[in-house]
py3Dmol code that shows the C-alpha trace and the ligand (Angstrom):
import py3Dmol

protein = """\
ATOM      1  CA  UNK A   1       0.000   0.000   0.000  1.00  0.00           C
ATOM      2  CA  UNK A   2       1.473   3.466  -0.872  1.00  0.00           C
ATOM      3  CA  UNK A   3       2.216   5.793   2.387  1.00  0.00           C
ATOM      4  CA  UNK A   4      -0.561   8.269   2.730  1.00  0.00           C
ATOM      5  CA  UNK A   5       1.181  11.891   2.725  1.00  0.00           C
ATOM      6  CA  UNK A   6      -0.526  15.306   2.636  1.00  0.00           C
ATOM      7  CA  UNK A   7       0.223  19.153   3.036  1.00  0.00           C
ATOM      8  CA  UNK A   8      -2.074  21.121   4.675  1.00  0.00           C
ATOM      9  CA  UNK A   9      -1.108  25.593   4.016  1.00  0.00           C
ATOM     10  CA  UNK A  10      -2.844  27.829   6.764  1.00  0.00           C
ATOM     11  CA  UNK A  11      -3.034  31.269   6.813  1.00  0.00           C
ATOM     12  CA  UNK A  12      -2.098  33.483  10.454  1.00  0.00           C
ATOM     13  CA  UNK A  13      -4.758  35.873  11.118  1.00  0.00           C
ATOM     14  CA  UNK A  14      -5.789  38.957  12.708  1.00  0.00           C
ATOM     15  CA  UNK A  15      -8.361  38.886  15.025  1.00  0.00           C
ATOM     16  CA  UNK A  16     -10.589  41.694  16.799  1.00  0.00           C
ATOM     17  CA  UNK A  17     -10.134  44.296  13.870  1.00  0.00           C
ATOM     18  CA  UNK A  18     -10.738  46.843  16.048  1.00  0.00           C
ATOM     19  CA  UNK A  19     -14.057  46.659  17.816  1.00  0.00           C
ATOM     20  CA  UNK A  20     -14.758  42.750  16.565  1.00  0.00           C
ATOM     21  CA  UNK A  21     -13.850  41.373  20.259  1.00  0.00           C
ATOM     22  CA  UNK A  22     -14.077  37.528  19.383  1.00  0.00           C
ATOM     23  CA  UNK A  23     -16.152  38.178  16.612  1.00  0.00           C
ATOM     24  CA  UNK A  24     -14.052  39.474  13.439  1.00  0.00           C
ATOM     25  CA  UNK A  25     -11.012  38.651  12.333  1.00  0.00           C
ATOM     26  CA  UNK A  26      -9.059  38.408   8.531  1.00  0.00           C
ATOM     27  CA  UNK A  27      -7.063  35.777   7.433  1.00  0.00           C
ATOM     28  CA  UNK A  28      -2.987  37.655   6.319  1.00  0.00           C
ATOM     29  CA  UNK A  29      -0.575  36.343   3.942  1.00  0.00           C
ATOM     30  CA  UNK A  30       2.061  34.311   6.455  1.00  0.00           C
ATOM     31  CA  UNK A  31       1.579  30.891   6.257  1.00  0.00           C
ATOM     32  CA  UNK A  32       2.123  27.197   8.553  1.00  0.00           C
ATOM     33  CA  UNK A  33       2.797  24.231   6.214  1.00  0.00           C
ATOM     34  CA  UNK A  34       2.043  21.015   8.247  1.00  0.00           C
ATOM     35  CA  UNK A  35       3.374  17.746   6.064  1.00  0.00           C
ATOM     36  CA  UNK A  36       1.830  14.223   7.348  1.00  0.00           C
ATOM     37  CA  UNK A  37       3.255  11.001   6.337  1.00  0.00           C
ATOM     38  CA  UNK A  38       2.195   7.548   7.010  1.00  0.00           C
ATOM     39  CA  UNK A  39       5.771   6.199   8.081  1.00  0.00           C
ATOM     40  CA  UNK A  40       4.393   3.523  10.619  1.00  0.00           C
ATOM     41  CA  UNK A  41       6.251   5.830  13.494  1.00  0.00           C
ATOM     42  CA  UNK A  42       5.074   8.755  15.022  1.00  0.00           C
ATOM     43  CA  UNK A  43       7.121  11.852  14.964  1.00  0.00           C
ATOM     44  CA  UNK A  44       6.746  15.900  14.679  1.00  0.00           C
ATOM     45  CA  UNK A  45       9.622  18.097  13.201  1.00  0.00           C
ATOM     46  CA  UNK A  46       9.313  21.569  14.480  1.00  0.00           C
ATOM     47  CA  UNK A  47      11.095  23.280  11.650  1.00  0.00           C
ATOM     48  CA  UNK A  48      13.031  25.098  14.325  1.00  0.00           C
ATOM     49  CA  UNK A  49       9.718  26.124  16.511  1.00  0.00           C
ATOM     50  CA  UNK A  50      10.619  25.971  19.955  1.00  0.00           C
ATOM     51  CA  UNK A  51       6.989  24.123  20.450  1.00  0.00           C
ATOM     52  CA  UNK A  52       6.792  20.809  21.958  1.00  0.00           C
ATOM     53  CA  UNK A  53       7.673  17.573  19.995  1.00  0.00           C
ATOM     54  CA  UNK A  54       5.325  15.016  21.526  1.00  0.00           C
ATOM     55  CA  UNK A  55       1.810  14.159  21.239  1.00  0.00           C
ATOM     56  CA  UNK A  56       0.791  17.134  23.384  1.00  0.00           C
ATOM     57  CA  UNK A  57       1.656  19.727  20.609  1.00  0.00           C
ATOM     58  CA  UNK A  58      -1.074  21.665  19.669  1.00  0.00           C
ATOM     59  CA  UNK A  59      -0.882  20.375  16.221  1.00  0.00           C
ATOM     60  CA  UNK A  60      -0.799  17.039  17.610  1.00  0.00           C
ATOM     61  CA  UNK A  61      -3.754  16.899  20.014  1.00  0.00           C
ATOM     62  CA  UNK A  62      -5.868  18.812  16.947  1.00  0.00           C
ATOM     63  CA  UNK A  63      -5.427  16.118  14.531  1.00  0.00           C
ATOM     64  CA  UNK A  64      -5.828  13.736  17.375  1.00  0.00           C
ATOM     65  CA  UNK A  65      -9.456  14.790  17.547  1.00  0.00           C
ATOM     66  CA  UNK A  66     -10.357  13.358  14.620  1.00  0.00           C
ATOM     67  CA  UNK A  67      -7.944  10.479  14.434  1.00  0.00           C
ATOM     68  CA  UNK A  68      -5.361   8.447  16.523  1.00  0.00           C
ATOM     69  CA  UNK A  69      -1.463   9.961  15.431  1.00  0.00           C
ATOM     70  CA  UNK A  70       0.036   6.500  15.923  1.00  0.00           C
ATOM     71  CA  UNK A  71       2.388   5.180  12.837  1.00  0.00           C
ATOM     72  CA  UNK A  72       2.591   9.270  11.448  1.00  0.00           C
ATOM     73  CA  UNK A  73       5.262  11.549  10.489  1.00  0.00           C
ATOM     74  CA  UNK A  74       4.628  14.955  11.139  1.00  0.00           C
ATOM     75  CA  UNK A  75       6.588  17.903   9.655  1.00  0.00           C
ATOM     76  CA  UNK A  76       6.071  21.739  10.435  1.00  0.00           C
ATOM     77  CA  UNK A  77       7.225  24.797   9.135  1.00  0.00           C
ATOM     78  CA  UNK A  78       5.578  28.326   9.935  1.00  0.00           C
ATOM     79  CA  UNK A  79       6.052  31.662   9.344  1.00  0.00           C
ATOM     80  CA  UNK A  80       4.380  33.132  11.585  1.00  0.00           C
ATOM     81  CA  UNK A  81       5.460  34.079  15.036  1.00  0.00           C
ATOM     82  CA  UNK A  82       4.164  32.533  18.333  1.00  0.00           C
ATOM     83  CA  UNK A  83       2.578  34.214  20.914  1.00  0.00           C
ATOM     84  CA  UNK A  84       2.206  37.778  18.894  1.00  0.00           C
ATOM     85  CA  UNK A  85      -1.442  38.353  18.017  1.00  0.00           C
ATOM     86  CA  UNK A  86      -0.939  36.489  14.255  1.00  0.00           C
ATOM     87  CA  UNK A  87      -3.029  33.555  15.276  1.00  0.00           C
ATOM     88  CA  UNK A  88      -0.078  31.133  15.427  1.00  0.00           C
ATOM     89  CA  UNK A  89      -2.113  28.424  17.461  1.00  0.00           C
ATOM     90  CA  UNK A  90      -5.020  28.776  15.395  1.00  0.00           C
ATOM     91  CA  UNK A  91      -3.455  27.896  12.459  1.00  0.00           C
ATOM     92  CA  UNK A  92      -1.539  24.538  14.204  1.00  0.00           C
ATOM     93  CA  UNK A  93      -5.127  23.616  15.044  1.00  0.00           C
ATOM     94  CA  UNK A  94      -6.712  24.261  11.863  1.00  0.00           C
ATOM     95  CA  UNK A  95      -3.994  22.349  10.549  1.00  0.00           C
ATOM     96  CA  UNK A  96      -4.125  19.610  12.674  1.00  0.00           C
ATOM     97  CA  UNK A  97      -8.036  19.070  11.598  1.00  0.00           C
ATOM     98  CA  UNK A  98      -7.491  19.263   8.285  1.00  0.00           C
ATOM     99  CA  UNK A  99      -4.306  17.055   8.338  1.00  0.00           C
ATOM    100  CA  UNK A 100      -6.160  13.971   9.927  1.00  0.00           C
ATOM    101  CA  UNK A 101      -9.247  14.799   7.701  1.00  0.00           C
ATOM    102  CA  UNK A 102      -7.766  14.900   4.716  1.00  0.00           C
ATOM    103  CA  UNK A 103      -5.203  11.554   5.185  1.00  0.00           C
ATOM    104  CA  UNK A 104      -8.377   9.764   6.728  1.00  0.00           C
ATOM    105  CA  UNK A 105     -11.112  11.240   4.321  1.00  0.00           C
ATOM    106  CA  UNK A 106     -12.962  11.832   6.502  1.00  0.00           C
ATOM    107  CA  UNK A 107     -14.937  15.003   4.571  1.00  0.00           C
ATOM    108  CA  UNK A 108     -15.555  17.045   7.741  1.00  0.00           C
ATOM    109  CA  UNK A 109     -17.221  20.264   6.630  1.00  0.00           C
ATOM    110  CA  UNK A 110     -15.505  23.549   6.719  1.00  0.00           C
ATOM    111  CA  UNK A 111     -18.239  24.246   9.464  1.00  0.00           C
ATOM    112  CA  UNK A 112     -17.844  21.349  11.455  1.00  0.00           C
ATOM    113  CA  UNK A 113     -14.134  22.331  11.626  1.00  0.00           C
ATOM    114  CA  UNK A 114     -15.180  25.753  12.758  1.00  0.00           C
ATOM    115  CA  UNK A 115     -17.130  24.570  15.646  1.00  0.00           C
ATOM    116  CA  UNK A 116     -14.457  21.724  16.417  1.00  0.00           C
ATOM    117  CA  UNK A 117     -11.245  24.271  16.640  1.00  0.00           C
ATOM    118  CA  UNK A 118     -12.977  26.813  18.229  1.00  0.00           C
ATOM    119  CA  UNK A 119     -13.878  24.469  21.304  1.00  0.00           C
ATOM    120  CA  UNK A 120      -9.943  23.634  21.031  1.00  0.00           C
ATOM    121  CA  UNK A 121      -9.299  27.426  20.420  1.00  0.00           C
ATOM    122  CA  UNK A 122     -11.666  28.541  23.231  1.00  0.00           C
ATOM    123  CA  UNK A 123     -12.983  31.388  20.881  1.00  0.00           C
ATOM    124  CA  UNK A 124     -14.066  31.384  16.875  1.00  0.00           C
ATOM    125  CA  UNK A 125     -12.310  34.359  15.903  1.00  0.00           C
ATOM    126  CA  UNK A 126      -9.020  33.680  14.622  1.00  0.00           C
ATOM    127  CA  UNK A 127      -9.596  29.861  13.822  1.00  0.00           C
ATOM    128  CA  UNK A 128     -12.428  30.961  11.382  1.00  0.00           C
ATOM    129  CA  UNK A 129     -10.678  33.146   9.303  1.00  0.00           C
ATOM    130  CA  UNK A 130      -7.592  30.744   9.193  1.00  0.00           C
ATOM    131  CA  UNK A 131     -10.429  28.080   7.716  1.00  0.00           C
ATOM    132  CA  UNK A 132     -12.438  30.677   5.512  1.00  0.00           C
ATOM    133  CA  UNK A 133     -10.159  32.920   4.196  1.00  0.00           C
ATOM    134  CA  UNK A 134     -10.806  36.619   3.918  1.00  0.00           C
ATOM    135  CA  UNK A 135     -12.820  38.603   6.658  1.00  0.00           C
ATOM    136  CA  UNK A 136     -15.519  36.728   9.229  1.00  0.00           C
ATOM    137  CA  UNK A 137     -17.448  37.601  11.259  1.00  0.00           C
ATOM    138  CA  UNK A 138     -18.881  35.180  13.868  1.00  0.00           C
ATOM    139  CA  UNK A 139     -21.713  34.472  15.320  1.00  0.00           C
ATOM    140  CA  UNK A 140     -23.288  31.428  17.212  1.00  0.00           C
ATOM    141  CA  UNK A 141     -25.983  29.129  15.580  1.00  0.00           C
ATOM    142  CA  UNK A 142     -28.241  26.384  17.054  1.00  0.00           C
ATOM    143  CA  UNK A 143     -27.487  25.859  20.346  1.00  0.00           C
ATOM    144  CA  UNK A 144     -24.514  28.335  20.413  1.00  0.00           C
ATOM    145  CA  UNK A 145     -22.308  26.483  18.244  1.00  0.00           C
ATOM    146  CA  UNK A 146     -20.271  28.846  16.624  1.00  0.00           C
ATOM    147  CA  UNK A 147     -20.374  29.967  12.888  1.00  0.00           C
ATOM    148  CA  UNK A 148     -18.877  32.285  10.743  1.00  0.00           C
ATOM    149  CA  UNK A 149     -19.768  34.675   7.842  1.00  0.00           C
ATOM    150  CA  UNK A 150     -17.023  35.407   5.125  1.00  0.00           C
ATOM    151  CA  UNK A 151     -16.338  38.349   2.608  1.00  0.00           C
ATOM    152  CA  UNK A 152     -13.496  38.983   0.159  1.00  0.00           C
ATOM    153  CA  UNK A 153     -10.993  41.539   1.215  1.00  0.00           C
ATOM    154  CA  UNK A 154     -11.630  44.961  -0.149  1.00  0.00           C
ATOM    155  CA  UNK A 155      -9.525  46.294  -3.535  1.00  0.00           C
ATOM    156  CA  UNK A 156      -7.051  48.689  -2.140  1.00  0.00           C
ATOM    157  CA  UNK A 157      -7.235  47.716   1.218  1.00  0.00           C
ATOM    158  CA  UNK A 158      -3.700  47.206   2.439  1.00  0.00           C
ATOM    159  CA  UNK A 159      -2.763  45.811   6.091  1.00  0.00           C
ATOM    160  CA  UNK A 160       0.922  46.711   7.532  1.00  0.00           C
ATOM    161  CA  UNK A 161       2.059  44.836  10.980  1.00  0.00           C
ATOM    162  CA  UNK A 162       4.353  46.225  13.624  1.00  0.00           C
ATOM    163  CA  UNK A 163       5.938  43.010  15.515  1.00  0.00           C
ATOM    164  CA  UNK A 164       6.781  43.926  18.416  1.00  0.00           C
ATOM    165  CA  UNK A 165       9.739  41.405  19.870  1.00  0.00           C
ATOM    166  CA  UNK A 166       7.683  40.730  23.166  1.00  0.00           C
ATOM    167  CA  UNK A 167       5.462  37.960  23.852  1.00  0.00           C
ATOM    168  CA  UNK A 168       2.132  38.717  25.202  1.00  0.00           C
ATOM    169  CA  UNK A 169       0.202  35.423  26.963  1.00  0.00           C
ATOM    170  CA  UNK A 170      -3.602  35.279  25.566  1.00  0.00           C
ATOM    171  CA  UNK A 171      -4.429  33.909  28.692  1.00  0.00           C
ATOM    172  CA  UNK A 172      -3.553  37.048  30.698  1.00  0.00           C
ATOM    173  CA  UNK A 173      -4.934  39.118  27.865  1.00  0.00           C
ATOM    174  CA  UNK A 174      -8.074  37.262  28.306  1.00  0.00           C
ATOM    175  CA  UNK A 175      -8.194  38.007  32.392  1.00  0.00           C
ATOM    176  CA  UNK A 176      -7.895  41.899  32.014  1.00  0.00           C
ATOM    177  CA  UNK A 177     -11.521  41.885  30.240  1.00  0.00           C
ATOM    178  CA  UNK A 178     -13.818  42.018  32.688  1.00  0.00           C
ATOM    179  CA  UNK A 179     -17.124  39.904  32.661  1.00  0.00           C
ATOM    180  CA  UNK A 180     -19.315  42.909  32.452  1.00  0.00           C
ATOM    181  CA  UNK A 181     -18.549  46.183  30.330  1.00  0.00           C
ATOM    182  CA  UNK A 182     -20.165  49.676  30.497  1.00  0.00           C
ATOM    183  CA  UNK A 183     -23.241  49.823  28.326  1.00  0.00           C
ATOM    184  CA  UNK A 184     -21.732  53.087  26.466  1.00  0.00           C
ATOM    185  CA  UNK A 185     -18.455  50.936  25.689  1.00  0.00           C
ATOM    186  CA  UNK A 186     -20.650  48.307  24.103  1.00  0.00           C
ATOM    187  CA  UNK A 187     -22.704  50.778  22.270  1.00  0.00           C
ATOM    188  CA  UNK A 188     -19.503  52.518  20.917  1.00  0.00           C
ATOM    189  CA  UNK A 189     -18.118  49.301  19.579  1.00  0.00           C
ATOM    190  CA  UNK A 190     -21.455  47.664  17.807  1.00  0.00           C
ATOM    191  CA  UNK A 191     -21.289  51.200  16.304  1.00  0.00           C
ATOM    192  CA  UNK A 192     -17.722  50.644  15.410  1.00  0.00           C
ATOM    193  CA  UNK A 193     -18.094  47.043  14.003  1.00  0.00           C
ATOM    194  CA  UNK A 194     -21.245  48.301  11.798  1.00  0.00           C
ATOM    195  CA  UNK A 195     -19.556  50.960  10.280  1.00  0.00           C
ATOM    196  CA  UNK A 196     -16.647  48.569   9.734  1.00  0.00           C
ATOM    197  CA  UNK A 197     -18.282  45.984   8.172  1.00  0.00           C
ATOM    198  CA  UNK A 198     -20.202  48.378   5.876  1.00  0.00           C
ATOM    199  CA  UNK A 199     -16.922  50.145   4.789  1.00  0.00           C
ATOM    200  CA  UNK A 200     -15.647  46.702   4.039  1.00  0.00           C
ATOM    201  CA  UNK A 201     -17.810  45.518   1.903  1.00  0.00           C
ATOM    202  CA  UNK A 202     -18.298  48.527   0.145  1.00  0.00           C
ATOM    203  CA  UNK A 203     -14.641  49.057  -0.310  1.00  0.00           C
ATOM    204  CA  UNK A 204     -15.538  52.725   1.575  1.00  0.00           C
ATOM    205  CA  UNK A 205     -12.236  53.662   3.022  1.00  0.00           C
ATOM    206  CA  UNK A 206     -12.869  56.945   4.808  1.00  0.00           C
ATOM    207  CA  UNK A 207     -16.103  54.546   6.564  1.00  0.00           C
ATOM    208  CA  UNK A 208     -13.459  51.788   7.629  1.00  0.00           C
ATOM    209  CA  UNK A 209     -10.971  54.830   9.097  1.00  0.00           C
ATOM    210  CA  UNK A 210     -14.285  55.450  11.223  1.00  0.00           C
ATOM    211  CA  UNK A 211     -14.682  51.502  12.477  1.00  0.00           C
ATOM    212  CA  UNK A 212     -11.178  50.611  13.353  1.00  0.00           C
ATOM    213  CA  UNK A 213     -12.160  52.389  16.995  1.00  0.00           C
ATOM    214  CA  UNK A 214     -12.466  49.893  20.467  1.00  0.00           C
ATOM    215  CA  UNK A 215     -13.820  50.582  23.856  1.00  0.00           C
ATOM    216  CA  UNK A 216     -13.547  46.786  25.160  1.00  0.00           C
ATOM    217  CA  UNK A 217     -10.618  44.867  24.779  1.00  0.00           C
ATOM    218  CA  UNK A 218      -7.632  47.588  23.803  1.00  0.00           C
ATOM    219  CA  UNK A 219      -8.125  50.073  26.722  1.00  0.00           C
ATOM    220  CA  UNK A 220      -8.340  47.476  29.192  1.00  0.00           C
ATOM    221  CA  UNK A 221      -5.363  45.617  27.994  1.00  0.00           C
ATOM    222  CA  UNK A 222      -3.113  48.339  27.504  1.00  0.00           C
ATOM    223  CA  UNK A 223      -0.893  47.696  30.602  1.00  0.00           C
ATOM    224  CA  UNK A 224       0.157  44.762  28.341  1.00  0.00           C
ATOM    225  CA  UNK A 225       1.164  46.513  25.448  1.00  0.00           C
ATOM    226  CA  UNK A 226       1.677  49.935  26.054  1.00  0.00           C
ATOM    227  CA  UNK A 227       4.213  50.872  23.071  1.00  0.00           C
ATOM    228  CA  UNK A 228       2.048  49.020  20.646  1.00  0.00           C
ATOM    229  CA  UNK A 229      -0.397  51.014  21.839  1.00  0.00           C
ATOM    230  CA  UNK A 230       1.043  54.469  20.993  1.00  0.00           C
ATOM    231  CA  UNK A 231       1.494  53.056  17.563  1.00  0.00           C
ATOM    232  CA  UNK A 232      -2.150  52.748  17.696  1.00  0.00           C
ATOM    233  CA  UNK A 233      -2.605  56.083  18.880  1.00  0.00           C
ATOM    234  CA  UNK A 234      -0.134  57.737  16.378  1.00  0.00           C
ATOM    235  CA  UNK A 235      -1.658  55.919  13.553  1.00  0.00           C
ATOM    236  CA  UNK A 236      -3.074  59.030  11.617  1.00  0.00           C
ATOM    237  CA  UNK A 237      -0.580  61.015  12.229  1.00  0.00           C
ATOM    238  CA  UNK A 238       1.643  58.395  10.552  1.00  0.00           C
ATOM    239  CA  UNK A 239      -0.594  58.335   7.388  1.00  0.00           C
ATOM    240  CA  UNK A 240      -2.737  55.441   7.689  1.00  0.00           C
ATOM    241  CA  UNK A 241      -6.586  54.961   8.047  1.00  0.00           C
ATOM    242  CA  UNK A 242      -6.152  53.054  11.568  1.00  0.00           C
ATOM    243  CA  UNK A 243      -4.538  51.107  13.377  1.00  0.00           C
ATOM    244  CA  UNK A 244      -5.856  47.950  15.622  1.00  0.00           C
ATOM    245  CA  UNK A 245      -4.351  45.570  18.216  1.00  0.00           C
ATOM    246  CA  UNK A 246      -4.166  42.147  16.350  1.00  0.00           C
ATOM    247  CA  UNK A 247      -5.848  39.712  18.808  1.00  0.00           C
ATOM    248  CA  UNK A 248      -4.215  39.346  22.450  1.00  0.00           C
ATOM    249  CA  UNK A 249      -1.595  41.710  20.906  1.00  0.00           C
ATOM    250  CA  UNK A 250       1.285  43.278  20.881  1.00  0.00           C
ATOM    251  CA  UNK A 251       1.194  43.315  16.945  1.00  0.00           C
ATOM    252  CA  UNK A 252      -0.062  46.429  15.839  1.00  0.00           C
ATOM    253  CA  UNK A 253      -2.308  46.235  12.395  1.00  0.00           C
ATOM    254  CA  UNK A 254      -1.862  49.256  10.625  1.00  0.00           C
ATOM    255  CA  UNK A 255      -4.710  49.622   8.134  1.00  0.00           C
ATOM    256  CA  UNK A 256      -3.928  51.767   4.543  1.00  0.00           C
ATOM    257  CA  UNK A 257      -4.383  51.527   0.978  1.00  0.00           C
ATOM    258  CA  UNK A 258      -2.230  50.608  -1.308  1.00  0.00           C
ATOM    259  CA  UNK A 259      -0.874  53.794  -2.572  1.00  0.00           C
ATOM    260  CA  UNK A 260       0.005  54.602   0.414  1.00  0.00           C
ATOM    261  CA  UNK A 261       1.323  51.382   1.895  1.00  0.00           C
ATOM    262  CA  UNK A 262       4.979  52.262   1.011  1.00  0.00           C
ATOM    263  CA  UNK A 263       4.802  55.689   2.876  1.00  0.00           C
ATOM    264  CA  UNK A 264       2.990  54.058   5.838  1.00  0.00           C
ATOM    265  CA  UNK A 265       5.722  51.660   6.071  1.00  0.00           C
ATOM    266  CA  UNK A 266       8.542  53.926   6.067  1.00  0.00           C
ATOM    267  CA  UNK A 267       7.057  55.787   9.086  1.00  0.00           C
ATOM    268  CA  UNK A 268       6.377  53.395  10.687  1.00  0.00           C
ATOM    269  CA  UNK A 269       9.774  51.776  10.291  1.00  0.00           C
ATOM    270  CA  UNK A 270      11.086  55.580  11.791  1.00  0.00           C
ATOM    271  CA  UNK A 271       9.159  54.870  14.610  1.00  0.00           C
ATOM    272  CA  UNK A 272       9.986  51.793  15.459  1.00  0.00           C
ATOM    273  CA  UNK A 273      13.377  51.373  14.902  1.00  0.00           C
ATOM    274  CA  UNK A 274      15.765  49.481  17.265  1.00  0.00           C
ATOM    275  CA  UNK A 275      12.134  48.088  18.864  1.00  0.00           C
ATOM    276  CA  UNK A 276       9.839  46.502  16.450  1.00  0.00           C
ATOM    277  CA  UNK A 277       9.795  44.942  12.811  1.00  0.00           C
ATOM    278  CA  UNK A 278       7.601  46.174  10.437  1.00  0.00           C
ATOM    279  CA  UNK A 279       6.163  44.467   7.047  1.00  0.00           C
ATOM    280  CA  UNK A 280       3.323  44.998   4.621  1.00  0.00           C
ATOM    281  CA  UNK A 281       1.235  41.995   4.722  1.00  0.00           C
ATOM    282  CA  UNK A 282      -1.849  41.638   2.070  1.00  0.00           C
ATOM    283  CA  UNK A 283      -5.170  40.387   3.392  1.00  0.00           C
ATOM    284  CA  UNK A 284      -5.633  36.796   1.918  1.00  0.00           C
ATOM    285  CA  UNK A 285      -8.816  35.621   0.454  1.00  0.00           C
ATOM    286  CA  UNK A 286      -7.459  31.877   1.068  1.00  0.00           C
ATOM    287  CA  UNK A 287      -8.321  30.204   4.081  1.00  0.00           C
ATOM    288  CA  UNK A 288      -6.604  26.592   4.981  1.00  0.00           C
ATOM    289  CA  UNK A 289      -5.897  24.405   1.864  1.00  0.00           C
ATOM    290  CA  UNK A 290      -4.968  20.963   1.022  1.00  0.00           C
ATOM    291  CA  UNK A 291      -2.763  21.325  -2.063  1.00  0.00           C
ATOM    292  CA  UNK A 292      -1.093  18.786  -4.857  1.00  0.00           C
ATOM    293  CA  UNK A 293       1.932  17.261  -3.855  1.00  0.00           C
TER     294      UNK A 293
END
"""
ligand_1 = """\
8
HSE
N -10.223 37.504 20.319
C -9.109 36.941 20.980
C -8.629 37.876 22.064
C -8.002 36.696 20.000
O -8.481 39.068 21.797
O -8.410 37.426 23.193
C -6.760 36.163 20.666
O -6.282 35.054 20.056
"""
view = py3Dmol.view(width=600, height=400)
view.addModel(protein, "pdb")
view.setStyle({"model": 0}, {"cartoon": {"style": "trace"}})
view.addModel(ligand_1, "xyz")
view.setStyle({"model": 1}, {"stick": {}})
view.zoomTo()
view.show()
């Protein structure tokens, strides 16, 4: 019998956009490639990941769900940094499920991988746009299940990240949100998140500029990131639309078109030099993928 082998490609992502808490995110052009092989041994190369090597890797446990690892080989590379807001353990779980469904066949739906990585994930955001593609926004179906509605990026939209060298723990991030919020802070950000969405899909720039702001999660977390936050701050002043915390943070998601991407950049390199690197990174339509060998 000829050794099963597959590669899944998963997009990092950017969660919260702004006022979105949980509930929008947009899939970004870095990538994890997970490799499987039926070798008859199990084994996980890290590609130089300082993440764990054993069954209890994220990756691992994901693909686990769905199917015993026993007897496979599993190889890793990823581009995209841990522990930074880019949705790195999204994308191991996503491609964990997709790994084991794909050797196995066992033709789980792109929604029945939602729901399954977001109980692994603990929240939909971030592991639906790394399955979808593109911009979703979540919601919860029957019985609270989570689901997720996707658009195409805008034309001209143009997303720059500041990557900061610190790591900031989600968990901790997740404790400085209180249970309960100010009514006034919720009303802001469904505001927020409506005129986002609308500027989105309409491809009306000045109307995203005017969604980008958050009264929930970025305030309150601010002790954690408090230089990422002055690059949100300074964000008009340094010639783009907006600027949002991506997920837990500290990554900074400076939002611009493209004709001015390359102007945004440089000032934002200024800025940041000696702290934080900076690159232009194009919303992707593409959400996880199982592609030829
Ligand atoms: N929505 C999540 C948060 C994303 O901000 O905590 C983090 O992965």
């Amino acid at each position: 019998m000829t050794a099963r082998h597959r590669l899944v490609r998963v997009p990092a992502s950017s969660a919260n956009l702004g006022p979105g808490y949980d509930a929008m995110a947009a899939a970004v052009s870095l990538y994890l490639d997970l490799e499987v092989e039926e070798t008859g041994e199990f084994s996980l190369d890290p590609g130089g990941l300082d993440v764990s090597t054993g069954r209890e890797n994220l990756v691992v446990r994901a693909f686990e769900s769905l199917h015993s690892a026993d007897g496979i080989a599993f190889r890793l590379r990823s581009e995209i940094p841990l522990a930074r807001g880019l949705g790195s353990s999204a994308a191991a779980i996503v491609a964990g499920l997709f790994a084991a469904d794909h050797l196995f066949e066992l033709a789980l739906t792109r929604e029945e991988m939602l729901v399954r990585a977001s109980e692994l994930e603990g929240h939909p955001d971030n592991v639906a746009a790394a399955i979808y593609g593109g911009f979703v926004v979540c919601g919860a179906g029957e019985g609270g299940a989570p689901l997720a509605a996707r658009f195409d990026p805008p034309d001209g939209l143009e997303g720059i990240v500041v990557i900061p060298p610190e790591e900031v723990s989600t968990k901790l991030a997740r404790e400085a949100i209180p249970a309960e919020i100010p009514l006034a802070d919720a009303v802001a950000n469904v505001s927020s998140a409506a005129l986002l969405v609308l500027g989105l899909r309409s491809a009306d720039l000045d109307l995203v500029s005017r969604g980008l702001a958050d009264a929930i999660h970025q305030p309150r977390r601010r002790g954690l990131y408090p230089r990422s936050m002055e690059i949100v701050d300074a964000a008009g002043e340094l010639g783009a639309l907006g600027a949002t915390i991506s997920g837990a943070g500290p990554t900074v998601l400076a939002w611009t078109t493209w004709q001015e991407a390359g102007n945004v950049a440089a000032a934002l390199e200024e800025r940041c030099a000696g702290w934080a690197e900076v690159r232009r990174l194009p919303f992707t339509p593409q959400g996880a993928d199982v592609p030829e060998l």
